[in-house]
C-alpha positions in Angstrom: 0.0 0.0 0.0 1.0 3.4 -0.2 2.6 4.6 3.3 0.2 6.9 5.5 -0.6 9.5 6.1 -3.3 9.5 3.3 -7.2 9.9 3.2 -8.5 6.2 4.1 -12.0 7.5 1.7 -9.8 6.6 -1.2 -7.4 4.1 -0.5 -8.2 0.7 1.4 -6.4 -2.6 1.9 -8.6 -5.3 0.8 -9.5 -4.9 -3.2 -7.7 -7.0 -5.6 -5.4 -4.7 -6.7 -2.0 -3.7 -5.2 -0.9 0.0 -5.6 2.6 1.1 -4.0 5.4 3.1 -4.2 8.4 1.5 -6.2 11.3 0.4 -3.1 13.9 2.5 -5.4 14.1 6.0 -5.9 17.4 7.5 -7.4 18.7 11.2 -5.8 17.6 12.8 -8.9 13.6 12.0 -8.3 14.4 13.4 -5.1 15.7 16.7 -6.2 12.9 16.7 -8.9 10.6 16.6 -6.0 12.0 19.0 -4.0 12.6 21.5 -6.9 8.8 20.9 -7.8 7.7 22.1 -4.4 10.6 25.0 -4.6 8.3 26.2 -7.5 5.6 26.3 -5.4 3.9 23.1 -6.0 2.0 21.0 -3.3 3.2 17.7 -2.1 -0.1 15.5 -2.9 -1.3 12.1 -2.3 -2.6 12.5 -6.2 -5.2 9.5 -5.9 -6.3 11.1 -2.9 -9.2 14.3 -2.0 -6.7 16.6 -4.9 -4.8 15.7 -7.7 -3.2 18.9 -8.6 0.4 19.1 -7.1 3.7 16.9 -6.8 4.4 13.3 -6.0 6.5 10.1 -6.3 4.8 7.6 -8.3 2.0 5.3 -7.1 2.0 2.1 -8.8 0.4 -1.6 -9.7 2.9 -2.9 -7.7 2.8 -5.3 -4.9 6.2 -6.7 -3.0 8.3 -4.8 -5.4 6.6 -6.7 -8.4 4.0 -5.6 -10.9 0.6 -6.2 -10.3 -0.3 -7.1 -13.7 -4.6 -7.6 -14.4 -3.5 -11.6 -14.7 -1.8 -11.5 -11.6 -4.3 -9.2 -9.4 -7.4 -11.0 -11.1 -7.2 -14.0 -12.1 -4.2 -16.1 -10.2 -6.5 -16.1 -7.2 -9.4 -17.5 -9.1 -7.3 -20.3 -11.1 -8.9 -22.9 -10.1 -13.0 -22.3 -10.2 -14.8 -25.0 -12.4 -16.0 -22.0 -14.4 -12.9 -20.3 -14.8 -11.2 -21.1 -18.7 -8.3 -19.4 -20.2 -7.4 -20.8 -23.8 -4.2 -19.2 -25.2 -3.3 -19.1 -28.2 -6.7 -18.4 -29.9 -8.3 -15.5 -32.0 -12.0 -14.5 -31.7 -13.0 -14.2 -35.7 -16.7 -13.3 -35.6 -19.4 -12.7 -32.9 -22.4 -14.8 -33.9 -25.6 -12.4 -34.1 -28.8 -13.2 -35.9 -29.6 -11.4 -38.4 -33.3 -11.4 -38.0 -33.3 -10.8 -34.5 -30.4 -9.4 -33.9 -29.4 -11.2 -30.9 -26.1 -12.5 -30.1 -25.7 -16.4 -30.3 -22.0 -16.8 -29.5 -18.2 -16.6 -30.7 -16.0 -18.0 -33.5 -12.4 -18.7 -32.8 -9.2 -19.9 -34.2 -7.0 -22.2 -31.6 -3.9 -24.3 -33.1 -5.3 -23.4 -37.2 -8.4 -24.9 -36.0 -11.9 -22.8 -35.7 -14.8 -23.3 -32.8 -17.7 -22.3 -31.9 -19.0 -21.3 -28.4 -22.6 -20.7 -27.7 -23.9 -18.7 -25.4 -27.3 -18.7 -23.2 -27.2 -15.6 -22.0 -24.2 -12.7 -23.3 -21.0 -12.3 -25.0 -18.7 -9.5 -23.4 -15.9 -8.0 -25.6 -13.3 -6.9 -24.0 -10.2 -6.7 -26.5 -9.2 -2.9 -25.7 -10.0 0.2 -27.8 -8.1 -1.1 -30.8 -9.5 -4.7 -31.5 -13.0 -4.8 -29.8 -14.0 -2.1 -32.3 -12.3 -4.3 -35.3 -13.9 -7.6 -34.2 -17.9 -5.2 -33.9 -17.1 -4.1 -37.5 -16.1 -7.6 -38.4 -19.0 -8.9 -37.0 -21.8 -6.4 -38.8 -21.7 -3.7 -36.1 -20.3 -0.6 -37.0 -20.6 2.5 -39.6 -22.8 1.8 -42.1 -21.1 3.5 -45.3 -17.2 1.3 -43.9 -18.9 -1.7 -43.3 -20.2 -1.7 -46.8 -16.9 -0.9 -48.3 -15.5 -3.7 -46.7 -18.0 -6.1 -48.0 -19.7 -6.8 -44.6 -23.6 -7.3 -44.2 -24.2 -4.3 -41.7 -26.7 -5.2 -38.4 -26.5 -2.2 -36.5 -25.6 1.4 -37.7 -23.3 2.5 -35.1 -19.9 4.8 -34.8 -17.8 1.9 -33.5 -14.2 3.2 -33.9 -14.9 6.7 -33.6 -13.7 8.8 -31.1 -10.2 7.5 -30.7 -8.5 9.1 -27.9 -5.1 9.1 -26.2 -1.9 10.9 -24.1 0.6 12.2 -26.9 4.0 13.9 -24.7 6.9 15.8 -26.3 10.3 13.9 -25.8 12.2 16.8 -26.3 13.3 17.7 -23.0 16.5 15.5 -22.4 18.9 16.9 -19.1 22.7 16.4 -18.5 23.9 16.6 -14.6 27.3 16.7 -13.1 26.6 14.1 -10.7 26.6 10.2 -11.0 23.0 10.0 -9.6 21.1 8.7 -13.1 20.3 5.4 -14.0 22.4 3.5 -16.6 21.7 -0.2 -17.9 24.8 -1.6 -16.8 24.2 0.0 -13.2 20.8 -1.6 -13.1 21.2 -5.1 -14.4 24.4 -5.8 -12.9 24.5 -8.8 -11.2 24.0 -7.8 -7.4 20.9 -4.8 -8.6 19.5 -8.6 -10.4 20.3 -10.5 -7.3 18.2 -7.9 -5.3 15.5 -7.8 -7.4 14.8 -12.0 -7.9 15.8 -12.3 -4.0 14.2 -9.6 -2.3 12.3 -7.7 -5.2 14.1 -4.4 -4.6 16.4 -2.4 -6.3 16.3 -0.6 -9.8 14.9 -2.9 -11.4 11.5 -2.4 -9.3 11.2 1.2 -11.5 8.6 0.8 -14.1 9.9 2.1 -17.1 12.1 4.0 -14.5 9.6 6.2 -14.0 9.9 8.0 -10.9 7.8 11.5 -10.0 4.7 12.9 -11.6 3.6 16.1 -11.6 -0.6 16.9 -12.3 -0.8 20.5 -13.2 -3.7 23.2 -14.7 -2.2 25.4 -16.7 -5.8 27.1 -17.1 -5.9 28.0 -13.5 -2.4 27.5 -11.6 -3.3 28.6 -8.5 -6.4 26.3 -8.0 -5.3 23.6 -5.9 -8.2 21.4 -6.5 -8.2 22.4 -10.2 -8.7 19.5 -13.8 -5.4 19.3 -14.5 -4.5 19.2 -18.4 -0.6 18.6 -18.2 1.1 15.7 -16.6 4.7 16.0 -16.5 6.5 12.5 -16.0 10.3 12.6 -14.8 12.6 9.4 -16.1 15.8 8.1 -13.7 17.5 7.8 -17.2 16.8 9.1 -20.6 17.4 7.6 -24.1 21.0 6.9 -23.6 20.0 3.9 -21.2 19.6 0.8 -23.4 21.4 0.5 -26.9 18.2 -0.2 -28.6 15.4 1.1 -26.4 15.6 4.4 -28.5 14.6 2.2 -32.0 11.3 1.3 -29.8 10.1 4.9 -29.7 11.3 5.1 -33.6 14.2 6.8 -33.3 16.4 6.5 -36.3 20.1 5.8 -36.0 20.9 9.1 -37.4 18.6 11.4 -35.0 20.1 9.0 -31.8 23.7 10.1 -33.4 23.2 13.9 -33.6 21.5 14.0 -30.5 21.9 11.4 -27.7 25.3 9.8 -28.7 27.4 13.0 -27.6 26.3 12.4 -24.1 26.0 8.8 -23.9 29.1 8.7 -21.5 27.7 11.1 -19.1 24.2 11.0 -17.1 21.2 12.4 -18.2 17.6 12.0 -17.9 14.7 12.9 -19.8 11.3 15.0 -18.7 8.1 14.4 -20.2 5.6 17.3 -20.2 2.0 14.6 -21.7 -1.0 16.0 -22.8 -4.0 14.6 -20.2 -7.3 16.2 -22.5 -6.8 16.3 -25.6 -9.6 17.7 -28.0 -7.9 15.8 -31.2 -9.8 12.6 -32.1 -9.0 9.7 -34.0 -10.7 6.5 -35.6 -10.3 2.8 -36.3 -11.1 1.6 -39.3 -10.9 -2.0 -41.0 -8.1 -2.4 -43.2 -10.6 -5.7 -44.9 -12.8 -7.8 -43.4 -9.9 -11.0 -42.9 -9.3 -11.2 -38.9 -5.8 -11.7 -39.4 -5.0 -8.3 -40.9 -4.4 -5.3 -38.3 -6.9 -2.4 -38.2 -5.7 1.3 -40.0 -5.0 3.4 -36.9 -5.7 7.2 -37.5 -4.3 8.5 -33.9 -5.3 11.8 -35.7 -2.4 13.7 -33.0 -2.6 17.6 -32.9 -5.7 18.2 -35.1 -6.9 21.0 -32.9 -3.7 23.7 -32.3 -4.6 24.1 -28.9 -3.4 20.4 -28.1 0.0 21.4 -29.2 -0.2 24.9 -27.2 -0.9 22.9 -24.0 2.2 20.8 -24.5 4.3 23.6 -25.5 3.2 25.4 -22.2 4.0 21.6 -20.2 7.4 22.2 -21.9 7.9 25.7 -20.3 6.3 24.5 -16.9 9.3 21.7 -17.1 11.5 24.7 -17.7 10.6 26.5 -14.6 10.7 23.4 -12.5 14.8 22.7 -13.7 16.2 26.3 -13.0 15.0 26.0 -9.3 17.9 25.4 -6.7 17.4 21.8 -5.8 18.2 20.4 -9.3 20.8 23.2 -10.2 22.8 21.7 -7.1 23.4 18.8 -9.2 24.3 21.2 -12.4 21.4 20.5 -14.5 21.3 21.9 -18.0 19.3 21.3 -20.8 20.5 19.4 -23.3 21.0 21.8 -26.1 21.7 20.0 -29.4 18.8 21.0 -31.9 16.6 18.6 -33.7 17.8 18.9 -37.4 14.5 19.0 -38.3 13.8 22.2 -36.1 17.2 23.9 -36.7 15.7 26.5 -38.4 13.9 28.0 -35.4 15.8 29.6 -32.6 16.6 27.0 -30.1 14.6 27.4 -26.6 11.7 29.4 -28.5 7.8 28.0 -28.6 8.5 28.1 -32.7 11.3 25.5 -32.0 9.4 23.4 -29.4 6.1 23.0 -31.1 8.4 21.9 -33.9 10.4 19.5 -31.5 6.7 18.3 -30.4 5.8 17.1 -33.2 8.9 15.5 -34.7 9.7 13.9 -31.2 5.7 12.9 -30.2 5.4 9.9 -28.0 2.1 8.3 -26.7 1.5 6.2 -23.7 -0.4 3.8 -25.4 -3.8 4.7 -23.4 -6.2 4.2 -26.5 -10.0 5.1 -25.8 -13.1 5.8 -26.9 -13.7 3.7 -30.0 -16.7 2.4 -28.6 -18.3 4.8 -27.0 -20.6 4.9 -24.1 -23.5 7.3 -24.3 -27.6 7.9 -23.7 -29.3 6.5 -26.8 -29.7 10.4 -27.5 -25.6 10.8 -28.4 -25.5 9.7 -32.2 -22.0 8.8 -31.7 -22.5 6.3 -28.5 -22.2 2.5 -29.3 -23.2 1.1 -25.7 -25.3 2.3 -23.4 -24.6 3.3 -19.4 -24.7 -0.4 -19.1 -22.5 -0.6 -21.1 -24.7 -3.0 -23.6 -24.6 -2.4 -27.2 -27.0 -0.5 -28.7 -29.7 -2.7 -31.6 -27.9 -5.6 -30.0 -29.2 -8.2 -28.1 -26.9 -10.0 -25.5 -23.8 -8.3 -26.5 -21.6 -5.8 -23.9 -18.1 -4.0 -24.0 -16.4 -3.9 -21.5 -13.1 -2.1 -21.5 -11.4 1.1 -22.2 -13.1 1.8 -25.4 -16.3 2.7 -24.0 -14.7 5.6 -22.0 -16.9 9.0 -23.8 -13.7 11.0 -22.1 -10.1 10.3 -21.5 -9.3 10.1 -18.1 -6.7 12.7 -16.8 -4.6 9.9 -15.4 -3.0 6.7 -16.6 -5.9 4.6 -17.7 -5.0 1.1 -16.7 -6.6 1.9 -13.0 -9.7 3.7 -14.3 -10.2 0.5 -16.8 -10.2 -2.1 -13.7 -12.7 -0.1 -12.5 -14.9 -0.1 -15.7 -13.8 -4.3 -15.3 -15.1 -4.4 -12.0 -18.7 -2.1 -12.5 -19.6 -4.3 -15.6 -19.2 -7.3 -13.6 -21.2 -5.8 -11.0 -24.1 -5.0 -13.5 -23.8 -8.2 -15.2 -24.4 -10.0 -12.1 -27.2 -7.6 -11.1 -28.5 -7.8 -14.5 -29.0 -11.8 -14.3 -29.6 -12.0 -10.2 -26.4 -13.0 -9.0 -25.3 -11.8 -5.6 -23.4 -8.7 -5.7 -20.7 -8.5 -3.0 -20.2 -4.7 -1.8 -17.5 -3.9 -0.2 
């Protein structure tokens, strides 16, 4: 659990899921935090009464491991006689009637051979906000004028893969100290940091991502304590210096990582993420054809509205502030100052050069949302109801982070276990099974 003092209205010590702080903290997340309350920033318990301040991060972590959904859910619950996990296997096709459009079951592919499960009373989707719109289009439910492009008999009318949503961050912020207090890969996998972690589960290797404070901050209204805050800014215990390949993951090219990040590769630096928490851009998922096997057309659809990239040009200048207070230039912080070729052109430093910067350097956090979109039946964009039942569908729910009509200013993997846990809740109400409160 996270250590008290904190407000026992929102944190408890029975649910499922374990949220902590990581065991290991470098001396840089400690001058980050201290030069973020310098600024004038409040020390917060952020998933408590306020999120609008300054704090370590709080994680899905129990014991120093993560607390992935499998582990949090479903090791506990292993061994029910209705409990049945088959990897390995592809949903093709929900089965709905076409006459009376009510849900009969699901077709799979296991080991190059297809089934066919029936069901008595619902099928739930819950594939995420990229594949549990693909496998409604696939299966008749979706946009009339795609579906009929793609060559697929159309059942219900409805805006499934709309209203894509998710956190886009600049990663143009990278910082060079004087001081050996970074993280570098062969400092955090050598052998005794990997004897501490499979022995004791401690050590660096306990920092997800190596991720280490979080800032929730309204730019709109920065005095407001208990304000909606619209810029996260996450603070690394490296940057992209720490793992030979790691940059190729974001899409780095060779040739960016060697103008930029090679000259200090010998020296310790981290990297500051100002991320965008609402944006007003919106996306869509489409079919790319109607085979199973070939991966939706994503259309993230980043930075359609300007003032998405004028918040994150203001999280860069907030990050700004927060580096020239004394705490961090104790350790002789400086910005790394080695242009992006493709911004040269602007004056390094300037909001011409970072709104360039944001956009050749854009990274996202991979919390995709609202593709299926929960609404009243009076929203002509909603494709499941506040029960979160498909609407002209019989016997057919979603339940994940698609249906989300907003993204959540947060991470979304919490706020999706919660959608998890209300759906199961209704479910059960909805077909008279006891509902345990707690």
């Amino acid at each position: 659990m996270v250590p008290e003092p904190y407000n026992e209205s929102y944190h408890n010590h029975d649910g499922y899921l374990g949220v902590s702080y990581t065991p290991f903290k470098t001396r840089v997340a400690d001058a980050i935090l201290e030069s973020s309350i310098q600024y004038g920033l409040k020390h917060v318990d952020y998933n408590g009464p306020t999120q609008v301040g300054v704090s370590r991060f709080q994680v899905s972590m129990k014991n120093g491991v993560r607390e992935s959904s499998s582990r949090a859910y479903l090791h506990s619950i292993r061994n029910r006689h209705n409990f049945h996990i088959r990897k390995g296997s592809m949903v093709t096709k929900i089965l709905i009637d076409p006459q009376t459009k009510t849900t009969e079951g699901v077709e799979f592919v296991s080991d190059g051979h297809k089934y066919v499960v029936r069901v008595s009373k619902e099928v739930i989707v819950s594939a995420g906000a990229i594949n549990s719109p693909q496998l409604l289009m696939l299966s008749g439910v979706g946009p009339k004028k795609h579906l009929a492009e793609m060559g697929i008999p159309l059942l219900a009318n409805l805006k499934v893969g709309y209203n894509l949503m998710d956190h886009i961050s600049s990663g143009s912020l990278t910082f060079v100290i004087d001081k050996p207090y970074t993280l570098n890969f062969e400092q955090a996998t050598s052998l005794q940091n990997l004897k501490q972690y499979f022995n004791h589960h401690t050590g660096p290797i306990t920092a997800p991502n190596m991720c280490e404070v979080v800032v929730f901050y309204d730019l709109k209204n920065p005095t407001d304590l208990d304000g909606y805050p619209d810029i996260e800014i996450i603070t690394f215990a490296t940057s992209f210096v720490f793992f030979p390949v790691a940059y190729k993951s974001l899409g780095i090219t060779d040739q960016l990582y060697d103008t930029i990040w090679k000259p200090i590769e010998n020296g310790h630096s981290f990297v500051i993420m100002p991320m965008l928490l609402r944006p007003k851009s919106r996306g869509r998922i489409i079919l790319r054809n109607k085979d199973y096997k070939s991966k939706p057309r994503i259309f993230p659809n980043y930075f359609a509205v300007q003032e998405d990239l004028d918040t994150l040009v203001a999280g860069v200048r907030l990050v700004l502030n927060i580096t020239k207070q004394p705490a961090l230039l104790k350790l002789g912080t400086k910005l790394h100052d080695i242009p992006l070729p493709q911004c040269a052109r602007f004056h390094f430093g300037s909001d011409q050069y970072f709104e360039c910067a944001t956009r050749v350097l854009s990274l996202n956090f991979f919390h995709y949302s609202g593709t299926c979109k929960m609404g009243p039946r009076t929203d002509k964009r909603a494709v499941v109801d506040p029960r979160l039942k498909v609407y002209g569908i019989k016997g057919l729910r979603v339940i994940d982070a698609s249906v989300m009509p907003e993204i959540p200013a947060a991470h979304t993997n919490s706020p999706t276990y919660m959608i998890a846990e209300k759906g199961a809740d209704m479910i059960k109400e909805d077909w008279s099974f006891p509902v345990e409160r707690s």
